[in-house]
C-alpha positions in Angstrom: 7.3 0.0 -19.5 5.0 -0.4 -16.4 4.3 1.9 -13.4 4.2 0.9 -9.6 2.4 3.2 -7.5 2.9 3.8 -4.1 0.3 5.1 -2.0 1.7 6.3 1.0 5.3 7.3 0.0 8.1 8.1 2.7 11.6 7.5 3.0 11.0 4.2 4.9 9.2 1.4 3.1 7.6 3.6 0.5 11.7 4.5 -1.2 12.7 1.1 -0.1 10.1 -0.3 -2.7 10.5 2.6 -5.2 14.2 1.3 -5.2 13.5 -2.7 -5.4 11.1 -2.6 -8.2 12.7 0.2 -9.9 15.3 -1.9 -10.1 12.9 -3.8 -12.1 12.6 -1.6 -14.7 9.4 0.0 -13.5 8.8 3.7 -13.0 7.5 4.5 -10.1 4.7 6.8 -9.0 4.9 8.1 -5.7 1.5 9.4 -3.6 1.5 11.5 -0.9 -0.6 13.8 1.4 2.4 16.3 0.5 3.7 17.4 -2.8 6.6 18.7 -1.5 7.6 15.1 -0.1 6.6 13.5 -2.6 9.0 15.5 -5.3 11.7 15.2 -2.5 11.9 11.6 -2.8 11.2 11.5 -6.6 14.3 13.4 -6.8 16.6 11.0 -4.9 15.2 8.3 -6.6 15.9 9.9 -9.8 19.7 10.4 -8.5 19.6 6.0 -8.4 18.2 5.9 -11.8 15.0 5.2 -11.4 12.2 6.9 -13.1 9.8 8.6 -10.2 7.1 11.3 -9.9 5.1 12.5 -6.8 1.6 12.9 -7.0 -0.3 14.7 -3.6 -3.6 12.8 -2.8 -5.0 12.3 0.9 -6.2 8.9 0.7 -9.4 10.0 2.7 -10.1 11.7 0.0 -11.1 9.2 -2.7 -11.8 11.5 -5.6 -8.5 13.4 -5.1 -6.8 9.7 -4.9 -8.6 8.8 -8.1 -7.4 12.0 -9.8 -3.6 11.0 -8.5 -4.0 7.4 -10.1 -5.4 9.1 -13.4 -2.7 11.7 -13.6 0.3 8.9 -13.1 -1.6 6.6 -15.5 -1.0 9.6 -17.7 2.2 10.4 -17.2 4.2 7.4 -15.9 2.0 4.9 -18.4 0.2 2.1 -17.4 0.3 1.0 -13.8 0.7 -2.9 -13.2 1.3 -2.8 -9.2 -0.6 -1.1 -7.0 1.0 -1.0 -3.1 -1.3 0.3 -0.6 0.8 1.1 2.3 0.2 4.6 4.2 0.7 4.6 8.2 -2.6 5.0 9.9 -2.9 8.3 12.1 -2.4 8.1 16.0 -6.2 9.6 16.6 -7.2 6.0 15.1 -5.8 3.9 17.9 -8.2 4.4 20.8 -9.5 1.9 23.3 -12.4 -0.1 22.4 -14.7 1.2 25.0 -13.8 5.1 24.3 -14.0 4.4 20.7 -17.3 5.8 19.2 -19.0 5.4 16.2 -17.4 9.1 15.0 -14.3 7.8 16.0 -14.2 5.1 13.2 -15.1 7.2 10.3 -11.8 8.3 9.7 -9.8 4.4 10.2 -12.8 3.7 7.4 -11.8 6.2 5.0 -8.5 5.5 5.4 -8.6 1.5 5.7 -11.5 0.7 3.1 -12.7 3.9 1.4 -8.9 4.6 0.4 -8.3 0.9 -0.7 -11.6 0.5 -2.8 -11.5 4.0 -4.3 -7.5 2.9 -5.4 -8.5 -0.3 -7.3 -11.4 0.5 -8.6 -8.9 3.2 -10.7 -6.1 1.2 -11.4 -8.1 -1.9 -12.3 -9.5 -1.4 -16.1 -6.0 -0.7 -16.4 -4.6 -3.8 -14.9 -7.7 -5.6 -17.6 -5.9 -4.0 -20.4 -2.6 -5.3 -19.7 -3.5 -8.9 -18.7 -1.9 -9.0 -15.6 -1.6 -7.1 -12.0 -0.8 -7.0 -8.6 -2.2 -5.4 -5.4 -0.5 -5.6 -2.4 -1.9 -4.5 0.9 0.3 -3.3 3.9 -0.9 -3.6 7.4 0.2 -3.8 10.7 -0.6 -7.1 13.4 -4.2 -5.8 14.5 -5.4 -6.9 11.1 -5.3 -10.6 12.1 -5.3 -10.1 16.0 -7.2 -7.3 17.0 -6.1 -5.1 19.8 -8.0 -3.4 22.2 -6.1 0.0 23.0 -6.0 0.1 18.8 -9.6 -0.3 17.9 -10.2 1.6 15.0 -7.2 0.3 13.3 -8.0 -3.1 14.2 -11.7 -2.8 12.9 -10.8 -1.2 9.7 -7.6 -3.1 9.1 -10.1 -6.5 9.5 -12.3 -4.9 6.9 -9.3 -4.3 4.3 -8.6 -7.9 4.7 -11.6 -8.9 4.1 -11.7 -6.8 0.8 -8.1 -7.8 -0.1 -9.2 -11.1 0.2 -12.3 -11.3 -1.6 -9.9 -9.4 -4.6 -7.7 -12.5 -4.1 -10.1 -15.2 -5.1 -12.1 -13.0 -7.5 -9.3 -11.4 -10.0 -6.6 -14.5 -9.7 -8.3 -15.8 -13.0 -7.8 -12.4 -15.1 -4.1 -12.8 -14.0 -4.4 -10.3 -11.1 -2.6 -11.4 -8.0 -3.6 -10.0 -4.9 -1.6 -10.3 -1.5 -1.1 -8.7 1.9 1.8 -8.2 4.4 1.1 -7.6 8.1 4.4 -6.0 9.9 3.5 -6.9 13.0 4.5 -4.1 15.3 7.4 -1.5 14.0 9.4 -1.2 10.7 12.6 -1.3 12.4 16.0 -0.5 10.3 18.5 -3.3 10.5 16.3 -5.6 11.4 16.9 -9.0 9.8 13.6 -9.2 8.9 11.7 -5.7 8.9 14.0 -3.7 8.0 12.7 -1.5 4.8 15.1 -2.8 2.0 14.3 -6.5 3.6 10.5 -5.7 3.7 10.8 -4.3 0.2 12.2 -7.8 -1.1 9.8 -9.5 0.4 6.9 -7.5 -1.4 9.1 -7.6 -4.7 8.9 -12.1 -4.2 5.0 -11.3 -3.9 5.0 -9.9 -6.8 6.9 -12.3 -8.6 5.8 -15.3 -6.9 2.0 -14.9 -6.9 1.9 -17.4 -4.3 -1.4 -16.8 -1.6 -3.1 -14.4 -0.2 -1.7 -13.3 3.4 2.2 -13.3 4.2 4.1 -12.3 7.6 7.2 -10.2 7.9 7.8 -11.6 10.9 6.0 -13.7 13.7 2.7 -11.5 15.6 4.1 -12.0 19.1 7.6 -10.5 18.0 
């Protein structure tokens, strides 16, 4: 049995793919800024069947994120998907020209320290199985940048760019890398970015290995 983790758990998207690819057969590990969520949703999860455990880690914080990874690894077993998926903070979505150098440090912890720090413990492990998948989640100022949401558009571009690069370099060890960019809202009932739609999507990513980038729905939607 393999592990998924999570990173950025909540009752939206987070359970929605807890659900699909505990479905699977996968446990799930679940991370968090807050325990308490985290256990909360590894409860209902566990009322569906599936196998879930919360694990508190602020992803600005690579060593505690690290630790998280370790301790799931631990507990869970080996993990064989990797979603990277929290929802940036409203302090990161200034306009360009009030955006300051201070001002991007936290999108860059959050958007490329978070993401590095997250593979870089989960990937010996991915080695040892033979196979693997990353997915990044991120919204439609990765691929066009918009000016009243410059730090997330800066730092989203730079977690592409990493994504990417993990893309061409791991695809021969059997390690698929992909993103999806939701442009604007996760929106319930919609036919297309709705969580439990969303989460299929990311399970056929999974599955299908097939490119690099994929859209939930058109950018100008």
């Amino acid at each position: 049995m393999t592990t998924i983790a999570v990173i950025g758990a909540g009752p939206g998207l987070g359970a929605a793919v807890a659900r699909r690819f505990g479905r699977e057969g996968f446990d799930v590990a679940l991370v968090s800024r807050s325990q308490e969520r985290a256990n909360a949703l590894a409860a209902d999860l566990a009322g569906a069947g599936v196998t879930a455990r919360g694990f508190a880690a602020d992803v600005r914080d690579p060593k505690a994120l690290a630790a998280a990874l370790d301790t799931a690894h631990t507990e869970l077993g080996p993990i064989e998907v990797l979603q990277y998926s929290p929802v940036p903070q409203r302090e990161f979505m200034l306009p360009v020209l009030e955006t300051t150098h201070i001002d991007l440090v936290g999108p860059i912890e959050f958007s490329v320290y978070g993401p590095v720090a997250a593979v870089q413990q989960v990937l010996p492990g991915m080695r040892a199985l033979g196979r693997g998948t990353v997915l990044f989640v991120n919204g439609g100022s990765a691929v066009l940048p918009h000016p009243d949401r410059a730090g997330t558009s800066i730092a989203f571009a730079a977690e592409s760019a990493y994504g990417h690069l993990l893309h061409d370099v791991l695809a021969g060890e059997g390690i698929h890398v992909a993103q999806l960019i939701i442009p604007g809202a996760i929106i319930p009932g919609h036919h297309r970015k709705d969580p439990v739609v969303l989460a299929d999507t990311l399970w056929d990513m999974h599955r299908t290995r097939h490119g690099f980038r994929h859209f939930a729905d058109d950018l100008d939607s």
